[in-house]
C-alpha positions as CSV (number, residue, x, y, z in Angstrom):
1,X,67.2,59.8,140.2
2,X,65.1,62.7,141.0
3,X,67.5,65.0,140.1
4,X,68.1,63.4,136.8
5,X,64.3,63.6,136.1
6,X,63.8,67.2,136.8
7,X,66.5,67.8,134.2
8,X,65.1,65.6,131.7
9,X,61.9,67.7,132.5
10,X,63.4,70.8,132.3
11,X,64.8,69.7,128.7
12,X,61.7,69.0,127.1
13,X,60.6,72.4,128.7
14,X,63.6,73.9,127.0
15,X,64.3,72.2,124.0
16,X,62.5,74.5,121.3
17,X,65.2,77.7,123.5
18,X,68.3,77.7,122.3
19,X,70.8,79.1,124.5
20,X,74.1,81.6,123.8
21,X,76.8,81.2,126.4
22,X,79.4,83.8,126.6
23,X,83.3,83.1,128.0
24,X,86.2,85.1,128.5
25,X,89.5,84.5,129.7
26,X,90.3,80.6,130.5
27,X,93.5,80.3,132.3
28,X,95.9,77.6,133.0
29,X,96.6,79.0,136.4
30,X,93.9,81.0,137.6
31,X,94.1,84.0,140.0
32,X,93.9,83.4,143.8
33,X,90.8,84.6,144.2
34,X,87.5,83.6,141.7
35,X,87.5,86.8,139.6
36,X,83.6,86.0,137.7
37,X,84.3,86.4,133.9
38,X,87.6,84.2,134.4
39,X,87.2,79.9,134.3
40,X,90.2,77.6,134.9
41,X,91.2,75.4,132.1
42,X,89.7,71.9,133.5
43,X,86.3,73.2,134.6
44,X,86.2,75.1,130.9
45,X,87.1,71.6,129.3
46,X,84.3,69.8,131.2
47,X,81.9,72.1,130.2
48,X,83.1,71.7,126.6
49,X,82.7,68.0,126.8
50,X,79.3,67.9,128.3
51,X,78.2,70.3,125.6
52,X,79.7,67.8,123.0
53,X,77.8,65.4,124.5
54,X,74.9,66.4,125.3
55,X,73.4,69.7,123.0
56,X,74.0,70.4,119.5
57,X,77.0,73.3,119.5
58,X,76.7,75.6,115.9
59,X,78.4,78.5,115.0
60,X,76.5,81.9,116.0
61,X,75.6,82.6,112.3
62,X,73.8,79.2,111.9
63,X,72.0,80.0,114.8
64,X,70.8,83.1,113.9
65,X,69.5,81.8,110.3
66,X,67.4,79.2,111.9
67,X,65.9,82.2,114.1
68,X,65.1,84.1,111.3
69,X,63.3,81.2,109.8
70,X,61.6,80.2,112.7
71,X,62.9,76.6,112.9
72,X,65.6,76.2,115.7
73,X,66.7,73.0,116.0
74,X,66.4,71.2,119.5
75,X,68.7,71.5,121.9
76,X,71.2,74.1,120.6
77,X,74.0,76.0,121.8
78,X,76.0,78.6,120.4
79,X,79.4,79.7,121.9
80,X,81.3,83.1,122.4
81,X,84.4,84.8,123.8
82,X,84.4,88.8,124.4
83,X,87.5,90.6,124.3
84,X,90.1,88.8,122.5
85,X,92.6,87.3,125.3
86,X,95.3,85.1,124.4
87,X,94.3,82.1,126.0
88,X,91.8,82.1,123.5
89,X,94.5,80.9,121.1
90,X,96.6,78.9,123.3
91,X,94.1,77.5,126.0
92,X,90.5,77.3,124.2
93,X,91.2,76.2,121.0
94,X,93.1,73.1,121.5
95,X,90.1,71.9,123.4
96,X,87.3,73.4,120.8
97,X,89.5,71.4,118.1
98,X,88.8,68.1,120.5
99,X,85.3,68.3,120.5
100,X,84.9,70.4,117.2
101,X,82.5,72.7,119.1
102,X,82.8,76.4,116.6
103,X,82.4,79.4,118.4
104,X,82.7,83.1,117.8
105,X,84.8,85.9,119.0
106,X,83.9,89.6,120.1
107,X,86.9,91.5,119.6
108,X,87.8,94.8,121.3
109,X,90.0,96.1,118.9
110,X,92.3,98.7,121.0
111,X,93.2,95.5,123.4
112,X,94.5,93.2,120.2
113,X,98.3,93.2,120.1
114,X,99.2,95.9,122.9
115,X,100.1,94.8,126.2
116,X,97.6,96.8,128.7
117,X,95.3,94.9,129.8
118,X,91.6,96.0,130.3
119,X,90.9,98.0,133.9
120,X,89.2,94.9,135.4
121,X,92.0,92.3,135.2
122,X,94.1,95.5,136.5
123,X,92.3,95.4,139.7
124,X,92.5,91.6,139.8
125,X,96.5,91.4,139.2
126,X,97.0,94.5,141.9
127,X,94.8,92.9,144.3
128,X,96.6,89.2,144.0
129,X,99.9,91.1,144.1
130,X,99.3,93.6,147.0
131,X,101.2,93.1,150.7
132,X,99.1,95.2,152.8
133,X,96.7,94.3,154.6
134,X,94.5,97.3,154.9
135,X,93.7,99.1,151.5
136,X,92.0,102.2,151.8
137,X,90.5,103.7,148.4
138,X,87.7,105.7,147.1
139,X,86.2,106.3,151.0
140,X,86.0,102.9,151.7
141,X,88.3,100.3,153.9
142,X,88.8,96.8,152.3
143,X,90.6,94.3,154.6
144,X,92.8,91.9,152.2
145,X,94.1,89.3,154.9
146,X,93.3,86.5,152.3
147,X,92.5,85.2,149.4
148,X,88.3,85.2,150.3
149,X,89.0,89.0,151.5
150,X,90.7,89.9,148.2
151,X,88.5,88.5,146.6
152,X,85.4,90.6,148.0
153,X,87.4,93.3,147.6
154,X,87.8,93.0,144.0
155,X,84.1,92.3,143.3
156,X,82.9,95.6,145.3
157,X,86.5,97.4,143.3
158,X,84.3,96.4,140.1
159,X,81.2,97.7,140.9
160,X,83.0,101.4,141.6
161,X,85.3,101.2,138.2
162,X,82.1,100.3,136.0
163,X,80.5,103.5,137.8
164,X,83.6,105.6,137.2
165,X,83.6,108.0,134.0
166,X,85.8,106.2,131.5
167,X,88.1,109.1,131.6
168,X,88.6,109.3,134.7
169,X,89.6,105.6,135.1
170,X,93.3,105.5,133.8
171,X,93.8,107.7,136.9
172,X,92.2,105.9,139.5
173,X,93.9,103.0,138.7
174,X,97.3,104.7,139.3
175,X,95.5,105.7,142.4
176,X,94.8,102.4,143.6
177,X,98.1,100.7,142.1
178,X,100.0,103.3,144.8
179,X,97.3,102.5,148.0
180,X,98.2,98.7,147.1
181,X,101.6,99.3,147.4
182,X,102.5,98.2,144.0
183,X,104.5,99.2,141.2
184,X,104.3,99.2,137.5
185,X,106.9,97.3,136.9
186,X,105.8,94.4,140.2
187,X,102.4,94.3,138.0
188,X,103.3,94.4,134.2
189,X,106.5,91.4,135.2
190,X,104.0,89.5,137.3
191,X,102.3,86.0,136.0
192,X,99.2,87.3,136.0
193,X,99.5,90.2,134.3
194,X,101.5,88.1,131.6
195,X,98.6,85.4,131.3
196,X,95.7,87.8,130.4
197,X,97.3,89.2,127.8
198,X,95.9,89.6,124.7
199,X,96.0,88.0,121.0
200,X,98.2,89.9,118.6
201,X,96.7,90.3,114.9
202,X,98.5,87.2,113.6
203,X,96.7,85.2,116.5
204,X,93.2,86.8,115.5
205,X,94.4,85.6,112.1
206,X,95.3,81.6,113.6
207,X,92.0,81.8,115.1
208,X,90.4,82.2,112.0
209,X,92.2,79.9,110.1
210,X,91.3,76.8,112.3
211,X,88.1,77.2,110.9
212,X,86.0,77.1,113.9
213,X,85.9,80.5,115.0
214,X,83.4,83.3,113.4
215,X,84.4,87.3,114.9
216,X,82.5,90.4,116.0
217,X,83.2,93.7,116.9
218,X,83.0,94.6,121.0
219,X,84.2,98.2,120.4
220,X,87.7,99.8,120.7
221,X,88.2,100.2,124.2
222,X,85.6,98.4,125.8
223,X,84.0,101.6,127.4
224,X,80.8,101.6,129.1
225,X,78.7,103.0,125.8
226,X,76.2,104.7,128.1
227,X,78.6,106.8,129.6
228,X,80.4,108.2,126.6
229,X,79.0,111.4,124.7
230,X,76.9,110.2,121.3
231,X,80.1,111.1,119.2
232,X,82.6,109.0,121.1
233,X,80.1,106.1,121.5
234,X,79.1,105.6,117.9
235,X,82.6,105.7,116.8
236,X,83.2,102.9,119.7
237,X,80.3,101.3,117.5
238,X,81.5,101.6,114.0
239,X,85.2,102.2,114.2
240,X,85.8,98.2,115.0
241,X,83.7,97.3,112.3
242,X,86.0,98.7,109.5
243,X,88.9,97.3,111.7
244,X,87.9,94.0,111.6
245,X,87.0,94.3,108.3
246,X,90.6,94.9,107.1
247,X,91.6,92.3,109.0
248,X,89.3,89.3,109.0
249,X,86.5,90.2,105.7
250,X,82.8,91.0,106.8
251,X,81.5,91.5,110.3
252,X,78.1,91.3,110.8
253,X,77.8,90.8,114.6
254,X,77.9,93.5,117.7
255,X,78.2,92.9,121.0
256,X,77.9,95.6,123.8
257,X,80.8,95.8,126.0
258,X,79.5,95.0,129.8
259,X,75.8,94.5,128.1
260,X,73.5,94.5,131.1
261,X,70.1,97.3,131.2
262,X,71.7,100.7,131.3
263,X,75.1,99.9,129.9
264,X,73.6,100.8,126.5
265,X,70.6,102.7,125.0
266,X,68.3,102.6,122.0
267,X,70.5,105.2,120.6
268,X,73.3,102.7,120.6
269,X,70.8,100.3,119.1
270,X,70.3,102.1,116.4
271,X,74.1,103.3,115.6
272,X,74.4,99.5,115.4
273,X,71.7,99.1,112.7
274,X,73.7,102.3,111.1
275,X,76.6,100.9,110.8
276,X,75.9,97.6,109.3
277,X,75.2,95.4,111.8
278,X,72.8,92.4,110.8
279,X,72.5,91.6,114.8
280,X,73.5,92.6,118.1
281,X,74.4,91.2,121.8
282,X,73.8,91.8,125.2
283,X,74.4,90.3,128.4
284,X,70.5,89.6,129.6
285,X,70.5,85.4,130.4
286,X,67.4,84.5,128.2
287,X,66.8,81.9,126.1
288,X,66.7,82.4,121.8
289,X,63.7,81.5,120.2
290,X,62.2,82.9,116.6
291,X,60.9,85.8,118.6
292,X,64.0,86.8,119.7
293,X,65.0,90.5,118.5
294,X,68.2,90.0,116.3
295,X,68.7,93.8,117.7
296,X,69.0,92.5,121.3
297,X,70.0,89.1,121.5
298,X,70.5,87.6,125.1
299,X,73.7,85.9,126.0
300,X,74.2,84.1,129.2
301,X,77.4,84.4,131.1
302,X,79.5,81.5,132.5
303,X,81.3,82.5,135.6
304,X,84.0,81.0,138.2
305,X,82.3,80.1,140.9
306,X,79.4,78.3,138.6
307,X,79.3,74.6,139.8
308,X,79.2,71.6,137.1
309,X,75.4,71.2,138.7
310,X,75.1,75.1,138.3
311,X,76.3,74.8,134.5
312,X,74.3,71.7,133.7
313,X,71.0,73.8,135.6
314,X,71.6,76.2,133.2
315,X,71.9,74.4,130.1
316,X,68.7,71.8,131.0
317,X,66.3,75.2,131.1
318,X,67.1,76.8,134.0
319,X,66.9,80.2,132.1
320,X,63.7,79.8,131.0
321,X,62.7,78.2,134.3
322,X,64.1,81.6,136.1
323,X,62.4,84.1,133.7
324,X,59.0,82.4,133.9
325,X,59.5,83.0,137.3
326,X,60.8,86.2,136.9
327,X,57.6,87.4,134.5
């Protein structure tokens, strides 16, 4: 009972914030080990159906028009996807066509219909795939003797990649895929590997035509933007757009790949207002009010080892409740 009231509370606290959640991959057999930006199918499908039930779900561009009016509507939630994964099609939309909850997809256009998969779910497959027991890589010792250990390992393995010069990061990967003992062909015929794979142009275009998905551009190759030269990162920026464009009509929307502080710049910000962009996306959890800077709209990320208690926390104002205490 006192539970339920402090979310009630934190509600009314809430309800003139809207709130931007921001998805991935949902798989129908998840990896071994919690990998953050990837849900399983029946905790994504709860979450669906308590947001049916409980908040009014828009598309992101109805959102963004009651912000620039100043009149968001209670209790609001808008829904995203980066990067363009096939479960998208196959996994999320069934359910999103249950509850008729829209939502709108950043696409990384170098990804759509290829078969490498980005150098995060790399790590993931190579790690779930890996026999020995010991991996030793980039002066450090990870112990992989289960499923918790490989897990840890692949959190800290993430920290180092995002860290790594993007150019540099095709070869480190063949450096750890030959310390883990596995070969190109063990990770590119493996389950794994074969679930995360991503939409092909005709499944961007199925997408579109169920009528509840709007698109934006996440840049080619999902680069950190901060570490590319000016010349390589606004054509990250723009490039997409005109892809997408020939593809799928207008795109207005932006969203930085990896999006935390010092992933992008106000360089980057404006290359975005450059190229056309009417707003633009980050990954800072914050609440959207009419104050909110269309330039650097907050999204908040759901992640797999977030409890039903953790999501509902979340959606009842525990944002706003964390950045009041935050500043």
């Amino acid at each position: 009972m006192i539970n339920a009231l402090k979310h009630r509370l934190r509600g009314f606290l809430a309800r003139k914030h809207a709130l931007i959640l921001t998805y991935h991959s949902i798989q129908q057999q998840p990896l071994p080990f919690p990998v953050w930006h990837h849900l399983d199918a029946a905790r994504f499908e709860a979450h669906i159906a308590y947001l049916a039930r409980h908040f009014r779900c828009v598309p992101l561009s109805t959102l963004l028009g009651e912000m620039a009016t100043g009149r968001i509507a209670p209790y609001t939630v808008a829904l995203t996807f980066d990067d363009g994964y096939r479960d998208n099609l196959t996994v999320v939309l069934p359910v999103l066509q249950r509850f008729r909850v829209p939502a709108t997809l950043f696409v990384t256009t170098g990804f759509v219909g290829g078969t490498q998969l980005l150098w995060p779910e790399q790590i993931a497959c190579m790690l779930a795939l890996t026999q020995v027991p010991v991996l030793d890589f980039a002066d450090t010792r990870y112990t992989l003797a289960d499923h918790a250990q490989k897990g840890s390992a692949y959190r800290q393995l993430a920290r180092v990649f995002k860290n790594t010069p993007p150019d540099d990061i095709p070869a480190q990967l063949a450096r750890l895929r030959q310390h883990a003992g596995v070969t190109t062909q063990q990770l590119h015929a493996s389950a794994w590997h074969q679930s995360l794979q991503p939409l092909s142009w005709n499944e961007v275009h199925t997408l579109r035509d169920s009528g509840l998905f709007e698109f934006g551009a996440h840049t080619i190759t999902h680069r950190r933007l901060s570490a590319l030269p000016d010349a390589e990162a606004e054509r990250e920026i723009t490039e997409p757009k005109r892809i997408l464009e020939q593809q799928l009509g207008p795109i207005r929307y932006f969203a930085y790949p990896h999006g935390s502080t010092g992933d992008f710049t106000d360089q980057h910000r404006a290359m975005a207002m450059r190229a056309g962009y009417t707003a633009v996306f980050t990954a800072d959890s914050q609440t959207i009010t009419s104050r909110t800077d269309p330039y650097a709209v907050p999204r908040a990320g759901l992640g797999a080892e977030m409890t039903q208690e953790e999501f509902a926390y979340l959606l009842h104002g525990g944002v706003a409740r964390a950045n009041a205490a935050a500043g």
